[in-house]
C-alpha positions in Angstrom: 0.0 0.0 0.0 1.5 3.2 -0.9 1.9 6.0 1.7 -0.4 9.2 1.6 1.1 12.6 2.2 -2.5 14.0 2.4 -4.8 11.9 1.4 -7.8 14.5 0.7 -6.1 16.8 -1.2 -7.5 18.3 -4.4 -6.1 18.1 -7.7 -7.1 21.4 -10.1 -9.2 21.4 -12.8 -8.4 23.1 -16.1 -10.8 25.6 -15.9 -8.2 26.8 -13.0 -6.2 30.1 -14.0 -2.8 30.2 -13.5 -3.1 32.6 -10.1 -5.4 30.0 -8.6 -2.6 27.7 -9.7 0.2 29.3 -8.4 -1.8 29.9 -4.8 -2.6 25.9 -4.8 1.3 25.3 -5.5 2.9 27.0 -2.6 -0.1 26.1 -0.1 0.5 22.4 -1.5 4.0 21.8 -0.8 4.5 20.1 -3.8 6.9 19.8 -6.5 4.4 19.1 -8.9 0.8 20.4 -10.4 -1.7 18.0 -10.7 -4.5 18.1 -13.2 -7.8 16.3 -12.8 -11.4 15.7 -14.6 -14.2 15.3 -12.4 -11.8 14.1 -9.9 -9.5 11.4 -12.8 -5.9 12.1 -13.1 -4.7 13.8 -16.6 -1.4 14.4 -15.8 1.1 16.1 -14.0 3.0 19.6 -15.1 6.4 20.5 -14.0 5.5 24.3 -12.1 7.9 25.7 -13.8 5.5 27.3 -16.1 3.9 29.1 -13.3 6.7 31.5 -13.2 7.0 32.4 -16.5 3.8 34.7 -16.8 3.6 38.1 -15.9 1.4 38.7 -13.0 -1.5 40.5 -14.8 -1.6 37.6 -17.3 -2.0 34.6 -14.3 -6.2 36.1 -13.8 -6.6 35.3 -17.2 -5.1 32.7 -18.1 -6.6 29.3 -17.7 -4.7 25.7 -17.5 -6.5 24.7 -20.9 -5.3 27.7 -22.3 -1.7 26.5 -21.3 -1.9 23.0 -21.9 -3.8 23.9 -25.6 -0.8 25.8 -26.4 2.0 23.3 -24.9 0.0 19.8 -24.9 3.5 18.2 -25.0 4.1 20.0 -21.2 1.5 17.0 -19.9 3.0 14.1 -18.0 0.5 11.2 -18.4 2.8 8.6 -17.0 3.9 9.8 -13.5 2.0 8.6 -11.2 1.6 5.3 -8.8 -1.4 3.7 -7.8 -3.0 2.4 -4.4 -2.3 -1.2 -4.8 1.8 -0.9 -5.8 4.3 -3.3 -4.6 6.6 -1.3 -2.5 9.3 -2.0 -5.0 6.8 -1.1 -8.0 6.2 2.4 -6.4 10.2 2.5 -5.5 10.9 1.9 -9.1 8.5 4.7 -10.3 10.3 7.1 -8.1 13.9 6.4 -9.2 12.4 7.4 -12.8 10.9 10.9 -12.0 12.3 14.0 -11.5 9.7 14.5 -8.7 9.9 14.1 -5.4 5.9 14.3 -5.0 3.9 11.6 -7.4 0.1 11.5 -7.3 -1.7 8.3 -6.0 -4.7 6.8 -7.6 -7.5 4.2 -6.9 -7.9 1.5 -10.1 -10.7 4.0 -11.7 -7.6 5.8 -12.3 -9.2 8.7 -9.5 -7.1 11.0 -7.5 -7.0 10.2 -3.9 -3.6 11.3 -2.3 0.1 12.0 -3.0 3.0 9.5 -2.2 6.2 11.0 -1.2 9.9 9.9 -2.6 11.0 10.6 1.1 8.4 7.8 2.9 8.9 5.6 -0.3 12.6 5.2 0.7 12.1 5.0 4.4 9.6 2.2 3.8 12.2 0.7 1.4 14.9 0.7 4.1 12.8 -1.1 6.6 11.9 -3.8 4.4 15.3 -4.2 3.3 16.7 -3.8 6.9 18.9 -1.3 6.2 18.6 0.2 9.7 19.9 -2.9 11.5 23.7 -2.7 13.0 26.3 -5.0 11.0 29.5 -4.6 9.4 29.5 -3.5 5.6 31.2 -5.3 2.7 31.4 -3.6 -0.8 32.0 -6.6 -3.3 33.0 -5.1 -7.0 30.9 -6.5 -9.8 32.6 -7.3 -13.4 31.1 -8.4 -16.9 31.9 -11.6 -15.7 30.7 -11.7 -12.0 28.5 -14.6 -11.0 25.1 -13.7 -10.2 24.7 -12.3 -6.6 22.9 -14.9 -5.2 26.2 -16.9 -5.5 27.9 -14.2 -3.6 25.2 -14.0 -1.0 25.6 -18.0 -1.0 29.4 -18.0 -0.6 28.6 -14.9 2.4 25.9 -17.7 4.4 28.2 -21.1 4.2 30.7 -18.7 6.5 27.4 -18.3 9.0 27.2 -14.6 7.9 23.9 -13.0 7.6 22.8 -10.4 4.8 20.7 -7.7 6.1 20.7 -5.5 3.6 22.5 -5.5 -0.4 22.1 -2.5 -2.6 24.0 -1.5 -6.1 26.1 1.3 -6.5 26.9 2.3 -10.4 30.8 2.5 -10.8 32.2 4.0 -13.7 35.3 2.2 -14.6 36.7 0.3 -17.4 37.8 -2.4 -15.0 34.5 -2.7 -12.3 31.3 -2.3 -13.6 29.5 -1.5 -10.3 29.6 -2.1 -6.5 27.5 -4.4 -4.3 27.5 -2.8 -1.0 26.4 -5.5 1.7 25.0 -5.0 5.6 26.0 -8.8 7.1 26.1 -10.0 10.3 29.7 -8.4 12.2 30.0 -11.9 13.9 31.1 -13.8 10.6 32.4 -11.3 8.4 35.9 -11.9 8.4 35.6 -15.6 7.2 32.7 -14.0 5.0 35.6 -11.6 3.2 37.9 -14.1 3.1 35.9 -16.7 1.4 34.8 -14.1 -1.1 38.0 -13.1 -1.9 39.6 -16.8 -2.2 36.7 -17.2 -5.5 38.5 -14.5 -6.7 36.2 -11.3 -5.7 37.8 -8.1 -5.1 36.2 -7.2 -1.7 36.4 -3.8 0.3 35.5 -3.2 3.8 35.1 0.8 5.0 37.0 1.3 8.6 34.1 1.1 11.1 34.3 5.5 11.1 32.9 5.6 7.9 30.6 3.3 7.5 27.8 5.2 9.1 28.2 7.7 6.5 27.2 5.7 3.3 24.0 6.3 1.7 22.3 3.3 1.4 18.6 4.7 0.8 20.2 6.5 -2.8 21.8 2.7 -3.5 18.6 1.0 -3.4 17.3 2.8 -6.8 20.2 1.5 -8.2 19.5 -1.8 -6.5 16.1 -1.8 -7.9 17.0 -1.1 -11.6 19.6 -4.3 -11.5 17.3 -6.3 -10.7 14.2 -4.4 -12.6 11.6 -4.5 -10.3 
């Protein structure tokens, strides 16, 4: 189920004018303007527009005026519906430029806004990536077994995953990074049985492991394994 952000909010109509507009935008919060039909989602328009006009044109000026003139400024694709897997709506998000994304019913009717924000922090507690361990980055080649073989090498040593995510790694020798959360207990029989199959295996000093970022490596998590 996805998360509201305000679950009776209003999308505008396109008899709105571009004042009205602007007033819903900053009362909203958003990062987006959302355009409905007796209550069915169009589309989405980047606000950009908003601030383009002069401010005598905005009373005047009507969304169907705008989107007649620019139909190509509609976004009919961004938005997520009630019934998403987590890693569905997750996916969605790590292909918009938006942090807001409006949420329909399967009438394709308005009825909230998820949030990029509580999408990820849903993410990380599914994925565990709060729990305390000791992180292993393994790099990934062309020719790197598939990482359930990894993760299988990791549990005959007693290790636990908590977490794995993908980090993109531009290099002409490493084609990414898989950055692992296992179990501190077993790592260093874990490391070493990776690296003795011939994977090149990194493990930050304890001081800078709290500062990786593993809520931006689950999108690239999520498109490795398109979900």
């Amino acid at each position: 189920m996805s998360t509201l952000v305000e679950q009776h909010i209003a999308g505008l109509e396109l008899s709105t004018s571009l004042a009205e507009t602007k007033a819903w935008f900053q009362r909203s919060g958003l990062d987006v303007v959302i355009l409905v039909q007796d209550e069915l989602l169009l589309g989405v328009l980047d606000p950009q527009f908003l601030f383009e006009n002069t401010e005598h044109e905005e009373d005047s000026i009507r969304l169907s005026d705008y989107i007649l003139e620019f139909p190509e400024e509609v976004d009919r694709h961004s938005f997520v519906r009630v019934n998403d897997h987590l890693f569905s709506l997750a996916e969605t998000f790590s292909h918009s430029l938006y942090k807001f994304l409006p949420l329909v019913d399967h009438q394709h009717k308005l009825i909230g806004v998820s949030s990029r924000k509580d999408t990820l922090e849903q993410l990380c507690s599914t994925l565990n990536m709060d729990i305390s361990g000791t992180i292993v980055d393994v790099m990934l080649t062309e020719s790197t077994n598939p990482i359930s073989e990894i993760i299988r090498l990791i549990e005959t040593e007693g290790a636990q995953v908590y977490t794995l995510s993908v980090q993109q790694y531009s290099s002409d020798e490493y084609h990414g990074k898989l950055s692992m959360k296992i179990s501190s207990d077993a790592a260093s029989n874990a490391i070493a049985t990776l690296e003795r199959f011939g994977y090149t295996v990194f493990s930050p000093h304890r001081d800078l492991q709290r500062d990786i970022d593993f809520h931006e490596r689950a999108n690239e998590l999520l498109r490795l394994l398109d979900l």
